[in-house]
C-alpha positions as CSV (number, residue, x, y, z in Angstrom):
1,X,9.9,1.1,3.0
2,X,6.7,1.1,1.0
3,X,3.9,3.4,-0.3
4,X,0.6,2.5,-0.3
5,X,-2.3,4.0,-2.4
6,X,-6.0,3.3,-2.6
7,X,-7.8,4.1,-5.4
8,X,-11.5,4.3,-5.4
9,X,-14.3,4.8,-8.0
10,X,-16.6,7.7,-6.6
11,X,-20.0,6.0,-5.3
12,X,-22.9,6.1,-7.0
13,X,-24.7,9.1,-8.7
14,X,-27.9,10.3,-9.7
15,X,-28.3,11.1,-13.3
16,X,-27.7,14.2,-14.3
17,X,-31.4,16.1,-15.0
18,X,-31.5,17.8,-18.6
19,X,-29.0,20.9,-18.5
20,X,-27.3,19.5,-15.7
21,X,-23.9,19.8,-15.6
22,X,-22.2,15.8,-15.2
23,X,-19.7,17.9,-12.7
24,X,-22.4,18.9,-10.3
25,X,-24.4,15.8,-9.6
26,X,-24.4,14.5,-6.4
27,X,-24.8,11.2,-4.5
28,X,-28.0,9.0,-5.0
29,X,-29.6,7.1,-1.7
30,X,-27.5,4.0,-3.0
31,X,-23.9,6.1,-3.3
32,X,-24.7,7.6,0.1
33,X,-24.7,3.8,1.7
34,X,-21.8,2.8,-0.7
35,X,-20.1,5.1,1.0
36,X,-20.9,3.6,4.8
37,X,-20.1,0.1,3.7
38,X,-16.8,1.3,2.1
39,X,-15.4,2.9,5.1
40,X,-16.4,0.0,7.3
41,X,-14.8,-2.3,5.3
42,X,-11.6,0.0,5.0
43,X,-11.4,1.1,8.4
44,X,-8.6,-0.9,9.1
45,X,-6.6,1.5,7.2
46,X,-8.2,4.7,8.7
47,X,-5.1,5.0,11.0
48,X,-3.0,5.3,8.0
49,X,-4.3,7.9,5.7
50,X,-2.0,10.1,5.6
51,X,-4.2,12.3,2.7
52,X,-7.3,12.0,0.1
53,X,-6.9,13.4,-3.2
54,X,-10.1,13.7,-4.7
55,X,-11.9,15.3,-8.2
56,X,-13.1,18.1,-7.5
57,X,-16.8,16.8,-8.9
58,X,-20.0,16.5,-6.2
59,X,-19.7,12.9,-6.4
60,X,-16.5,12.5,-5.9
61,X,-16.0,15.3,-2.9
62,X,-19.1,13.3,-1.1
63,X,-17.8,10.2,-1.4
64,X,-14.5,11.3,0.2
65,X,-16.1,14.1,2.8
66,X,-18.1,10.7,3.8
67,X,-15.2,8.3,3.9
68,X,-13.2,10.6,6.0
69,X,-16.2,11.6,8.2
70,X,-16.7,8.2,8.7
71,X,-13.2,7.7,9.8
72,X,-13.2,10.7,11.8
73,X,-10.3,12.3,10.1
74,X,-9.1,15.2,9.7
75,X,-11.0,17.7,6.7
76,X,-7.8,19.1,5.9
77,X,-6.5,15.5,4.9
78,X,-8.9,15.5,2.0
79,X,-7.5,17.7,-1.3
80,X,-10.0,18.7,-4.2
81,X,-7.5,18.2,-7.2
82,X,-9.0,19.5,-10.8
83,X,-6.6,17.3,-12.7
84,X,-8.4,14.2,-11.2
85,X,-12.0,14.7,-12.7
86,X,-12.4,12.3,-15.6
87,X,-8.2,11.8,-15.5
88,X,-7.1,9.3,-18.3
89,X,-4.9,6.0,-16.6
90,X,-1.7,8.2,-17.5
91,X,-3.0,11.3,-15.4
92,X,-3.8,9.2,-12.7
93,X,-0.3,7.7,-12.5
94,X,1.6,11.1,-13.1
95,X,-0.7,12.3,-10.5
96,X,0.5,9.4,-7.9
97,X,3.9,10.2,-8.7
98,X,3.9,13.5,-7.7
99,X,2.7,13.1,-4.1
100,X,4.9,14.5,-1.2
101,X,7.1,11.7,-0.3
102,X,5.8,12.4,3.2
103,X,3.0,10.9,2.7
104,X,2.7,7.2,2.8
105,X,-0.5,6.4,2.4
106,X,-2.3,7.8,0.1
107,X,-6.2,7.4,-1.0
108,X,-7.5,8.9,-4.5
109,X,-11.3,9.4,-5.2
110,X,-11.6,9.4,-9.3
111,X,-14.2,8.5,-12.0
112,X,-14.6,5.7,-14.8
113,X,-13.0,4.9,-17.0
114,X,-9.8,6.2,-15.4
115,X,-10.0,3.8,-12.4
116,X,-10.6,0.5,-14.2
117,X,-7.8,1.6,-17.2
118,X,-5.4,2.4,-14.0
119,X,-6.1,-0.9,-12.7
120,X,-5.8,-3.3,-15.2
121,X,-2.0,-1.3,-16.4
122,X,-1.2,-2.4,-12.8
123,X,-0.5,-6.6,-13.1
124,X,-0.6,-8.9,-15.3
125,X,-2.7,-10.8,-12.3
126,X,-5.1,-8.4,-11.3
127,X,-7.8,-7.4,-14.7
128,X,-11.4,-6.3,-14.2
129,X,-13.7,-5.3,-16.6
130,X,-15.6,-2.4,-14.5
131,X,-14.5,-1.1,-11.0
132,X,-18.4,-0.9,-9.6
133,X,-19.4,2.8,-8.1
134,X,-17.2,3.4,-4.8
135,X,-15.2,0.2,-5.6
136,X,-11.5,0.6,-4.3
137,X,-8.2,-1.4,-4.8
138,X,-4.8,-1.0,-2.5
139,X,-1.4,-1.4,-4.2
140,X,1.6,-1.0,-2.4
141,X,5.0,-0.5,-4.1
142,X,8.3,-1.0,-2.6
143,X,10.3,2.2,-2.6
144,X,10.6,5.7,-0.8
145,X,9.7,7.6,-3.6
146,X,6.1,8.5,-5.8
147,X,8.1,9.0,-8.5
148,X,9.2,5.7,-9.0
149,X,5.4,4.8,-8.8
150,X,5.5,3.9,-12.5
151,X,8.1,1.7,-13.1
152,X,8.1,0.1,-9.0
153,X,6.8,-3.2,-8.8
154,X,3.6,-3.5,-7.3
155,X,0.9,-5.4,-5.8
156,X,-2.6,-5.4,-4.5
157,X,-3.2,-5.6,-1.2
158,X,-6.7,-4.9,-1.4
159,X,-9.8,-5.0,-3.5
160,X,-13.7,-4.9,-2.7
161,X,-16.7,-3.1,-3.2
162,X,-19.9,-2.4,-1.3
163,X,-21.6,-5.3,-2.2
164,X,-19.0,-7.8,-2.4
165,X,-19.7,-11.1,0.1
166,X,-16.3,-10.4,2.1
């Protein structure tokens, strides 16, 4: 058996106006159609979600709320986790190991520079400089078990971004 998690850089945001709290801003025109292009290009999957964690940040929850309404999920799939906003690499990863084991599938919405960091402690193989806005990456691991995430070997099984020639 396997778990799979996809892990996706929030779309792009509008700039936060002066006073503006960074937590609070939402989606720009471009985010909101990274967001379509993203869950066309990961709709294979859609059948498989078994939950979204997400940061509980505007740009995060919007990119997910428009993921799954693109998918047609379920709202209550999608969970607002406070841990996730601005979550270091490590965060991330204690955070994957701690899923329910009854979930197999698991998507996480997060924020730079978590995401890339997370991504490039994956492989050897797979290094990137900057995951772009609403970027996402599958790895699978080989195991029953989240908390083996860490020290399970693992691949990608997908990467693109909204822009990416396919």
């Amino acid at each position: 058996m396997s778990k799979i998690v996809y892990i996706i850089r929030h779309a792009k945001s509008r700039h936060a106006f002066p006073g503006e709290s960074d937590f609070s801003r939402p989606l720009n025109e471009t985010g909101l159609q990274q967001v379509e292009k993203m869950a066309a290009r990961l709709s294979e999957i859609k059948d498989r979600i078994d939950m979204i964690f997400c940061s509980s940040a505007l740009r995060t929850k919007q990119t997910a709320i428009g993921l799954a309404t693109a998918w047609g999920l379920d709202p209550n799939k999608i969970q607002f986790v406070d841990e996730l906003y601005h979550a270091s690499e490590e965060t991330i990863t204690q955070f994957i190991s701690s899923i329910n084991n009854s979930c197999n599938t698991a998507i996480i919405v997060a924020h730079n520079p978590g995401v890339t960091d997370f991504v490039n402690e994956l492989s050897t193989e797979f290094k990137i400089d900057d995951v772009p806005t609403c970027g996402a990456i599958g790895i699978e691991t080989i195991g029953d078990n989240w908390i083996d995430f860490s020290d399970a070997s693992k691949r990608v099984i997908f990467w693109g971004y909204p822009n990416q020639n396919k």
